[in-house]
N, CA, C and O of each residue as an XYZ file, in Angstrom:
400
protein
N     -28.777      6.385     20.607
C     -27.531      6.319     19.857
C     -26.354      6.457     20.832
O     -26.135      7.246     21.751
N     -25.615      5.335     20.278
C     -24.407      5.605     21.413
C     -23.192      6.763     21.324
O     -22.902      7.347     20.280
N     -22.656      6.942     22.387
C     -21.419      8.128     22.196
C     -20.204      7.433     21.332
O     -19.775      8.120     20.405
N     -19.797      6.557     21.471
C     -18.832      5.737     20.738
C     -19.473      4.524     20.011
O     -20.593      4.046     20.188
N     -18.363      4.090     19.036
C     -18.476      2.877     18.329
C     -17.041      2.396     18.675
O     -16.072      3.145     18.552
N     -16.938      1.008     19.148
C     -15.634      0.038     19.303
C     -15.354     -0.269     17.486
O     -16.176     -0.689     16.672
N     -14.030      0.082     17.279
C     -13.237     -0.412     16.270
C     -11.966     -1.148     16.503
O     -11.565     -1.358     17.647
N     -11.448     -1.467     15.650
C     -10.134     -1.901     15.423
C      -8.830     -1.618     14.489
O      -9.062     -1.515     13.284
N      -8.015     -1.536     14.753
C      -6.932     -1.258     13.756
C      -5.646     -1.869     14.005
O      -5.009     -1.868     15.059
N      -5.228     -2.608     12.430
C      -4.239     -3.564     12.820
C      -3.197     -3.076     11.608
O      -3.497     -2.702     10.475
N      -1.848     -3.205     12.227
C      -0.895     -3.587     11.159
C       0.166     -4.463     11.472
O       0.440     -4.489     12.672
N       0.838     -5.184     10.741
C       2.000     -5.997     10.931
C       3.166     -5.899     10.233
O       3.113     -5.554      9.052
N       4.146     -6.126     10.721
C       5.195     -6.241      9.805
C       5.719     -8.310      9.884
O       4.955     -9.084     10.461
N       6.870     -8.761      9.309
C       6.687    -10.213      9.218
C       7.263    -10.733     10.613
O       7.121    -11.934     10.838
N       7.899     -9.942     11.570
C       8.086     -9.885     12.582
C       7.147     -9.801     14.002
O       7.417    -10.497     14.980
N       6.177     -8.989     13.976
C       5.548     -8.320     14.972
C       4.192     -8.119     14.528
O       4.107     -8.466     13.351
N       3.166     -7.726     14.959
C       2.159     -7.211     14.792
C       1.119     -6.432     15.625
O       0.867     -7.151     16.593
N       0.450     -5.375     15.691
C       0.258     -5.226     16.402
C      -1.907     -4.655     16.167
O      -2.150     -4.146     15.073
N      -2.788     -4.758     16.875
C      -4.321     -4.646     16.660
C      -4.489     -4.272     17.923
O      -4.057     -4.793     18.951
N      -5.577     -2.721     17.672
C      -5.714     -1.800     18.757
C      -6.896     -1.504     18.879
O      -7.452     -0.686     18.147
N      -7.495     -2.160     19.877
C      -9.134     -1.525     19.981
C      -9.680     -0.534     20.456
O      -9.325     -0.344     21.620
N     -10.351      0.149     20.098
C     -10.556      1.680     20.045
C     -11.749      2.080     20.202
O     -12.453      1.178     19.749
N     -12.655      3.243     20.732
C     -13.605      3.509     21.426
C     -13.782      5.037     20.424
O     -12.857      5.739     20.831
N     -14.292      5.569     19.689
C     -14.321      6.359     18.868
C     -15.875      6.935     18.750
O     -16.934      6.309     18.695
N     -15.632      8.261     18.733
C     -17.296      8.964     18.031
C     -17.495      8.407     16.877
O     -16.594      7.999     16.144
N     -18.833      8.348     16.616
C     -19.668      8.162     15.242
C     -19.275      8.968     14.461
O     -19.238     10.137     14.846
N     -18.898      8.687     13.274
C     -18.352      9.557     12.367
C     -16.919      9.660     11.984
O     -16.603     10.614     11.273
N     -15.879      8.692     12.408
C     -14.472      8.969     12.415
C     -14.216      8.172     11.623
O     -14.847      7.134     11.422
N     -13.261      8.543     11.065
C     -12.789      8.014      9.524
C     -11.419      6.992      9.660
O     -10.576      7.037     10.555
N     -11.446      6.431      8.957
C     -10.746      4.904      8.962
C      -9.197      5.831      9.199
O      -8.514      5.403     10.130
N      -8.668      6.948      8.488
C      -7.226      7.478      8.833
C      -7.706      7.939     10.141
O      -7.422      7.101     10.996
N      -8.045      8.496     10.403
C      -8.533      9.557     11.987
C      -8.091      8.245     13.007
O      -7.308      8.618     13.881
N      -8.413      6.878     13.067
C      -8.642      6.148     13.655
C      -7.182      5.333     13.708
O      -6.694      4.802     14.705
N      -6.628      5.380     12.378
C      -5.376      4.756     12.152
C      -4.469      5.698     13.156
O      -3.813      5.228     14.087
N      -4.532      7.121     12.820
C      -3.276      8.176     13.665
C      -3.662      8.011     15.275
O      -2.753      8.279     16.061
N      -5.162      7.518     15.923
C      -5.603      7.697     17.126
C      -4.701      6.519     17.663
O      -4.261      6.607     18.809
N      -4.410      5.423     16.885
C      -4.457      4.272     17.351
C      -2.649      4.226     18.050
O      -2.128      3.357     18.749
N      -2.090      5.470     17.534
C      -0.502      5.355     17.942
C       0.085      4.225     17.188
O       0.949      3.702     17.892
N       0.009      3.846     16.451
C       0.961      2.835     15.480
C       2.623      3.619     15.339
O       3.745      3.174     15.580
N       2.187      4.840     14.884
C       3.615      5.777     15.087
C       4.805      5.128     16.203
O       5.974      4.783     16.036
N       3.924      5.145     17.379
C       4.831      5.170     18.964
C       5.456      3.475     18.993
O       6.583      3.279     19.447
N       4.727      2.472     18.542
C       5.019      1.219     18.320
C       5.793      0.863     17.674
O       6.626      0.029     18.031
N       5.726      1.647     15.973
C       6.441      1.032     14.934
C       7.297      2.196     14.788
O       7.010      2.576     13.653
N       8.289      3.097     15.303
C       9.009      4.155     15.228
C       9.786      4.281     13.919
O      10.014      5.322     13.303
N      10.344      2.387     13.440
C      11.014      2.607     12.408
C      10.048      2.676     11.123
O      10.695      2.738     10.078
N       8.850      2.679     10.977
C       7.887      2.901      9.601
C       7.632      4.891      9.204
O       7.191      5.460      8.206
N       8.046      5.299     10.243
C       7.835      7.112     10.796
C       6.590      6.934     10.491
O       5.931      6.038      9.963
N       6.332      8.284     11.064
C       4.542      8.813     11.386
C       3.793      9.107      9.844
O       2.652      8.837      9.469
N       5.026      9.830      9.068
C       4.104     10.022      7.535
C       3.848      8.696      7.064
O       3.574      8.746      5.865
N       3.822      7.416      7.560
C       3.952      6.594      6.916
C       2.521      5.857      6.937
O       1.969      5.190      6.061
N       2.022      6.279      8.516
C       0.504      6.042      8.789
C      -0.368      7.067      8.501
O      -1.586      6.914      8.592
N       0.241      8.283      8.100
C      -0.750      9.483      7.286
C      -1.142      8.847      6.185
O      -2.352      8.812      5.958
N      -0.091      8.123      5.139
C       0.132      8.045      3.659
C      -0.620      7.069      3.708
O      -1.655      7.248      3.068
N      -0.521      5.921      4.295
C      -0.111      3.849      3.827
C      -1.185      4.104      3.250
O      -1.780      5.153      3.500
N      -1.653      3.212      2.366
C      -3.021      2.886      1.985
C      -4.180      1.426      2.822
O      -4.030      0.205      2.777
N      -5.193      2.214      3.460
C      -5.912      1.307      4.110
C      -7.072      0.307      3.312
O      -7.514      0.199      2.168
N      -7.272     -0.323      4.586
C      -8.624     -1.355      4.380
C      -9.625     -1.719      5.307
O      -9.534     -1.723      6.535
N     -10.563     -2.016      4.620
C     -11.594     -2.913      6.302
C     -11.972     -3.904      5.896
O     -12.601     -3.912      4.838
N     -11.663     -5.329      6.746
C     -11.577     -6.300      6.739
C     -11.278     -7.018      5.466
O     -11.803     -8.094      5.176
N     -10.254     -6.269      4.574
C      -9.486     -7.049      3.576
C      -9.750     -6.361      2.597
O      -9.058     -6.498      1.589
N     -10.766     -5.480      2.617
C     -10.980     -4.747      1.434
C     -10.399     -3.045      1.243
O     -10.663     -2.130      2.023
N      -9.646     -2.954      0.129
C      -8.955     -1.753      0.266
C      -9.787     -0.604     -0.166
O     -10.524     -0.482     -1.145
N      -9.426      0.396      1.020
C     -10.487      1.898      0.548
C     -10.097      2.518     -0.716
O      -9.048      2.331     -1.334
N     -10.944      3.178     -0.980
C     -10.576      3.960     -2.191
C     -10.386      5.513     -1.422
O      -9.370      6.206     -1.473
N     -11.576      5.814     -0.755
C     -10.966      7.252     -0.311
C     -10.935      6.649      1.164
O     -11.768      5.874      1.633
N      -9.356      7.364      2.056
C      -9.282      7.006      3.869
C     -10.316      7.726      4.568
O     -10.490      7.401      5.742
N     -11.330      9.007      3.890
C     -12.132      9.723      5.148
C     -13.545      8.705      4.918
O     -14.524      9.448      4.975
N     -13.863      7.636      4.740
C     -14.749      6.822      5.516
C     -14.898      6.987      6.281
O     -13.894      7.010      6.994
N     -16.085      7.237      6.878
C     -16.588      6.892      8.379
C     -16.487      5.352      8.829
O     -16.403      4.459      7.987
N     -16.500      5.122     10.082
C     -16.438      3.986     10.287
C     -17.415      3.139     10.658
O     -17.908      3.787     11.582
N     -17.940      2.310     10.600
C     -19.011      1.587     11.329
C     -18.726      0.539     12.792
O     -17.650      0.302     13.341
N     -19.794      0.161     13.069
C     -19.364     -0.468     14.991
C     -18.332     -1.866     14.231
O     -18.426     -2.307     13.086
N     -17.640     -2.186     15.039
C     -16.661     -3.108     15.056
C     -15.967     -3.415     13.818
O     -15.369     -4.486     13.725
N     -15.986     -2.577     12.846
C     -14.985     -2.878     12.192
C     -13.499     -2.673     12.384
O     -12.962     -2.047     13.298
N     -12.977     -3.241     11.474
C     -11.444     -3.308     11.684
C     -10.670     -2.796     10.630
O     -10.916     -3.241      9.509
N      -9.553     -1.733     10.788
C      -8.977     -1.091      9.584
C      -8.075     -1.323      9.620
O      -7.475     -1.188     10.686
N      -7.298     -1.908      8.268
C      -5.890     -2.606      8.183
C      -4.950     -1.401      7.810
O      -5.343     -0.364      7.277
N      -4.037     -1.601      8.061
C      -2.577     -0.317      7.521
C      -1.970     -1.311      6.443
O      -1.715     -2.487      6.701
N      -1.773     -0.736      5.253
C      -1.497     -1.930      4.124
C       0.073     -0.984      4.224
O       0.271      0.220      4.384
N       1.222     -2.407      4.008
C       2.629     -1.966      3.992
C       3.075     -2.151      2.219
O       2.748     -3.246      1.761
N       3.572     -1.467      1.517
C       4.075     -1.928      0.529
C       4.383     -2.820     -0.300
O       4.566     -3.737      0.501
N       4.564     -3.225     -1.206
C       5.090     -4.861     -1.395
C       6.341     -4.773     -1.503
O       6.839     -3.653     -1.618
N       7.029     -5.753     -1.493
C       8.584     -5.878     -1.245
C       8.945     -6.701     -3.035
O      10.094     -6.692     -3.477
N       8.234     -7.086     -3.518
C       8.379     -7.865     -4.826
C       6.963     -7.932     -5.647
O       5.842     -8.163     -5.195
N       7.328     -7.681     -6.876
C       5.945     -7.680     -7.125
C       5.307     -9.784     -7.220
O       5.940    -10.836     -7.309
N       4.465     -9.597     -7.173
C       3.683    -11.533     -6.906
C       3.897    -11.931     -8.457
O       4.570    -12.959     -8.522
N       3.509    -11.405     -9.796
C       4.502    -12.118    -10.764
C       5.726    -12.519    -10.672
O       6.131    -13.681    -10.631
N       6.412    -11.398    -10.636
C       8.365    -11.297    -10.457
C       8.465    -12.803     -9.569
O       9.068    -13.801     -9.965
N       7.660    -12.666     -8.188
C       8.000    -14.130     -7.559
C       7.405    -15.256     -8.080
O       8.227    -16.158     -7.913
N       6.411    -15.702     -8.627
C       6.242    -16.715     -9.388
C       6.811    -17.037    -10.515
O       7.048    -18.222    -10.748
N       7.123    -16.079    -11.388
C       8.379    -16.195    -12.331
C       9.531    -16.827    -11.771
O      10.070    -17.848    -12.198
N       9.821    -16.240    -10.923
C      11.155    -16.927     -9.825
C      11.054    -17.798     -9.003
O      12.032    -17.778     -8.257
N      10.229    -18.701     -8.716
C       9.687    -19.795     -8.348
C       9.558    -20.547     -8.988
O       9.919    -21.645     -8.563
N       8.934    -20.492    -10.506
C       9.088    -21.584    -11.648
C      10.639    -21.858    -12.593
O      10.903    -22.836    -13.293
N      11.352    -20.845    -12.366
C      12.719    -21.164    -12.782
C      13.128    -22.003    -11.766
O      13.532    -23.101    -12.149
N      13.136    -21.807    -10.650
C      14.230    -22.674     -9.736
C      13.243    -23.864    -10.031
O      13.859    -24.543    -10.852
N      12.359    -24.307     -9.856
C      11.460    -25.358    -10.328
C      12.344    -26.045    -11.625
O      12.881    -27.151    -11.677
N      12.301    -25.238    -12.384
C      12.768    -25.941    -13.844
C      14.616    -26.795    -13.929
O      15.158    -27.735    -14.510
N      15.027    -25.541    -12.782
C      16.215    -25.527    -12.528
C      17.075    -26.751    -11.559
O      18.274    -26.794    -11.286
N      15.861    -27.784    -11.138
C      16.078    -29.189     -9.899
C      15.927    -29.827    -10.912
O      15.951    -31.058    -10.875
């Protein structure tokens, strides 16, 4: 059994993005891995409670609880808020539609 498992952890904003590969004991949990990864020091303007809180994922699928352990090469997403909800914009997409 190995001492580490290689993971990943990515977040973006619509600007930038950034995915950090990581060398971690067996057993570390998808947040443990998010705070290791320094996203804080990168993204200064999101603040640090923001990668305690966000709600995560691995490989597209969102956790229900963050202390998952992790498995070898997966990848844990930092999910950012929504800015609109996806009705509200299709609602508002089919008016201006109606509206040409």
């Amino acid at each position: 059994m190995s001492d580490t498992i290689e993971v990943e952890v990515a977040f973006a904003l619509p600007e930038r993005q950034r995915l950090v590969a990581l060398a971690v004991p067996p057993g570390t949990t998808a947040r443990q891995a998010v705070l290791q990864a320094g996203l804080a020091a990168a993204f200064p303007e999101q603040g640090e409670a923001f990668f305690r809180e966000a709600p995560l994922g691995i490989f597209g699928t969102p956790l229900k609880r963050d202390d998952q352990p992790l498995s070898e090469s997966d990848r844990v997403e930092v999910y950012r808020p929504l800015q609109i909800d996806p009705k509200q914009a299709r609602k508002r997409r089919a008016e201006q539609g109606k509206a040409r």
